[in-house]
N, C-alpha and C positions, 0 to 999 in steps of 0.2 A: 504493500500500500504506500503511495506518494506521501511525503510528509504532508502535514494539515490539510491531504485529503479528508469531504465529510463521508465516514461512513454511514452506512444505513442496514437496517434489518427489512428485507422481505419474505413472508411467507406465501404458496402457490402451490398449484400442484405439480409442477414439474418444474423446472431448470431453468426452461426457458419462458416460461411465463413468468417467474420472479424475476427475471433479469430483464424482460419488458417494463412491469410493474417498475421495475428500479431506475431504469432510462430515462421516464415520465416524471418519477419522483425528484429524482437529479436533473429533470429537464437537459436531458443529452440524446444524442442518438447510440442506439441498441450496440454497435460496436465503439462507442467510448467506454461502455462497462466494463471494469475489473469485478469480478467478483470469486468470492472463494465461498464453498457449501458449507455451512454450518451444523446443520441435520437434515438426516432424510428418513420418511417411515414411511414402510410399507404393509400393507394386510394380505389378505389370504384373499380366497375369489372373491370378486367385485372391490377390490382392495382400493378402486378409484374413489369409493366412499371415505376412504379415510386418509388414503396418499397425500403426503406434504413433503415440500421441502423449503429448507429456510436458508435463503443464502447472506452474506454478507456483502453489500456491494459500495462501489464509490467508482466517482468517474475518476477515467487516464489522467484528462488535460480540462481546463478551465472553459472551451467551448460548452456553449449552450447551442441545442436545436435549429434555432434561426442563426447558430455563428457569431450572436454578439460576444460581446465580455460583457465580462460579472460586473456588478456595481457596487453600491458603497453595501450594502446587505446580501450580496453573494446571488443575486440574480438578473437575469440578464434581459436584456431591452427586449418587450413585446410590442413595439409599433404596430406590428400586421392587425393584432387584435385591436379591432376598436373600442373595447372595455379594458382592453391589460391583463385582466385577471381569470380568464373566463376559462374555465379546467372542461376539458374534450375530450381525456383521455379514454373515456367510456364508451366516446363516441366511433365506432369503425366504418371506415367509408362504404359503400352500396358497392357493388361486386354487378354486371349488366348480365342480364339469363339471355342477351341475342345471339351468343353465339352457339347456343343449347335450341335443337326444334325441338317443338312440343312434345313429341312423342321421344324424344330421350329424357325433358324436365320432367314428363310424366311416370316416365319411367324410374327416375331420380326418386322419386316423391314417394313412389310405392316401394319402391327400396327401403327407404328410410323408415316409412310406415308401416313395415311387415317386421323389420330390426326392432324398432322400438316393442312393436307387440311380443316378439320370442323372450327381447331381454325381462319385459314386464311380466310375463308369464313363467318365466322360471324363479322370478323374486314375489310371484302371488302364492304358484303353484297349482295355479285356474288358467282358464283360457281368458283374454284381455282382448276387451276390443278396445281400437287405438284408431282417430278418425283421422285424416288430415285433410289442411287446406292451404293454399297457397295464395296469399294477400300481400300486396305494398310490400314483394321481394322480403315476406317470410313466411313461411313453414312451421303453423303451430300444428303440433301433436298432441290432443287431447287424447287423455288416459280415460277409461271409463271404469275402474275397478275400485270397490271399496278398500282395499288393503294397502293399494299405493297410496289412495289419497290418507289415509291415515299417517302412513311412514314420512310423506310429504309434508305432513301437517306438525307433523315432529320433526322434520327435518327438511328445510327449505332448499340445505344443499342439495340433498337428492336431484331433487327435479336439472339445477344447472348442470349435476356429473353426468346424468343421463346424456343433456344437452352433448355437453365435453365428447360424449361417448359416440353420438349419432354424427360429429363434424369431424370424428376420424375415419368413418366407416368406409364412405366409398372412394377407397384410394386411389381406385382405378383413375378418377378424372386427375388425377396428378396437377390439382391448382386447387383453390381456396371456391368451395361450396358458392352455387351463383345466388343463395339467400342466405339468410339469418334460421337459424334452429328455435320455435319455441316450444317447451314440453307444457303442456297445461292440463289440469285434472279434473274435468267437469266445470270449467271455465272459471275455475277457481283464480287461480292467478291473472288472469285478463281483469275478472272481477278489480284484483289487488290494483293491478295496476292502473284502471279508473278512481280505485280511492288515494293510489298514491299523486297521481297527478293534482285532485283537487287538494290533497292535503297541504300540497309544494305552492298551490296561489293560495290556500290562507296565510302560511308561513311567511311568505313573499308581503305579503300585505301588513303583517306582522312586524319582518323584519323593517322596514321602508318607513313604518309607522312610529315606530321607537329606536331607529338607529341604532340596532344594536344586532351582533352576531346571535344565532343561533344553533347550536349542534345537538345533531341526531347520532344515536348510535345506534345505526342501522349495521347488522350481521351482513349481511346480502348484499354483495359487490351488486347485484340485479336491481336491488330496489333503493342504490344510490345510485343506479346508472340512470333510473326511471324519473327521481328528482332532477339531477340532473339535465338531463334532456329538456325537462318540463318547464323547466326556469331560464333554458338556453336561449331566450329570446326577450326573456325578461329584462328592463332597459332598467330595473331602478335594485336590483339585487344581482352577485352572483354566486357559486359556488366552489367548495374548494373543499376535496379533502385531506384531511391530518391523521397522521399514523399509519402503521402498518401492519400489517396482518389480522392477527382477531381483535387490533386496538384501532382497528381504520374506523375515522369515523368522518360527517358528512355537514359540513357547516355552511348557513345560508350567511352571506354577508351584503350589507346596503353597497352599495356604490360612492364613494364620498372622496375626497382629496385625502390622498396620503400625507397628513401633515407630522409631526411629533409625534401629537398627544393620541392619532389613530394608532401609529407605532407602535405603542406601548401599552394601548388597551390589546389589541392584537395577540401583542406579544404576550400576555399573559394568560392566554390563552392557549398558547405553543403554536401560535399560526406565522411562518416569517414570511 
């Protein structure tokens, strides 16, 4: 590690998704990363429920992403962004399905949606029916069985490893899936994610109103990417999250001049 390099802790489920996670957090690109593994745990079948690893990272050289240097607080010029402050890292660009005819997306689709039914059925023990549909470049897969939505309902991870699971599957296209993966359980989490959006304009309204930060400790990288999004156009707050791993969490903030005294309320907060 470079002298008064900052290091950093992330946890993920493989290697290279912490080392993403860390690139974003360091504001660098994915080959500025040094990092060294810290821990890694593995399970028995379906061990993807419980797979982590935690590595240690810190950038090579003092570049940031857009190439500035660092300033007087170790962060570097965001001109591009017309807020400055506005965190996207949630955000992954649309993938175009024109170069897939219908009868291979179709094909795609049932692939996915016959996968997802075998993996569901050997974790019920029953046969599972599994619908899908393909809207605005995603692919939600609703589960229709009492036992997952239970284990779901206990465990929110499930549903995104499931996700994890279905975006490696057909390797044959040798390129990045032409939609987005959603697993959802009798519309349960679509549900979620109507109430998370209006929860994100009360908060908004909230924050704008009394100038002051608010943070959520939301578990669910999925249901900080949903706030996120939902505020991402909001002109008078934006978002930003603090920590890492199971300590990530998901803070609204007003928009206002960085002067001192914001500094230092900020800061006591552990936001730099």
């Amino acid at each position: 590690m470079q002298k008064n390099a900052k290091e950093i802790r992330v946890t993920a489920k493989t290697a290279d998704l912490a080392i993403k996670e860390a690139a974003s957090l360091l504001n660098t690109q994915v080959e500025n990363v040094a990092h060294r593994i810290v821990s890694q745990t593995n399970g028995g079948f379906f061990s993807f429920l419980g797979k982590k690893v935690e590595i240690a990272a810190w950038a090579k050289n003092a570049q940031s992403k857009s190439g500035g240097t660092k300033g007087r607080r170790g962060q570097s010029s965001r001109s591009s962004n017309p807020k400055g402050q506005r965190e996207t890292k949630d955000v992954k660009p649309r993938v175009d399905t024109e170069d897939l005819s219908q009868e291979e997306l179709s094909l795609l689709t049932e692939d996915l949606r016959a996968f997802c039914a075998g993996v569901c059925e050997h974790m019920s023990g029953n046969p599972v029916d599994v619908t899908a549909e393909l809207s605005d470049q995603r692919l939600v897969l609703d589960i229709d069985d009492e036992y997952i939505s239970q284990q779901i309902a206990k465990n929110s991870k499930l549903a995104e490893s499931l996700e994890h699971i279905l975006r490696k599957k057909p390797r044959h296209l040798k390129r990045e899936l032409p939609f987005r993966i959603f697993v959802d359980v009798k519309g349960v989490r679509r549900g979620r994610e109507t109430d998370l959006v209006e929860l994100a304009k009360d908060l908004s309204e909230k924050v704008h109103e009394n100038r002051r930060p608010i943070v959520l400790n939301y578990k669910s990288s999925y249901d900080r990417k949903i706030i996120h999004m939902a505020l991402d156009k909001d002109e008078r707050v934006y978002t930003k999250s603090i920590g890492t791993g199971p300590n990530r969490k998901l803070m609204i903030l007003p928009i206002k001049k960085k002067d001192s005294e914001n500094h230092e309320q900020y800061e006591e907060l552990g936001v730099d």
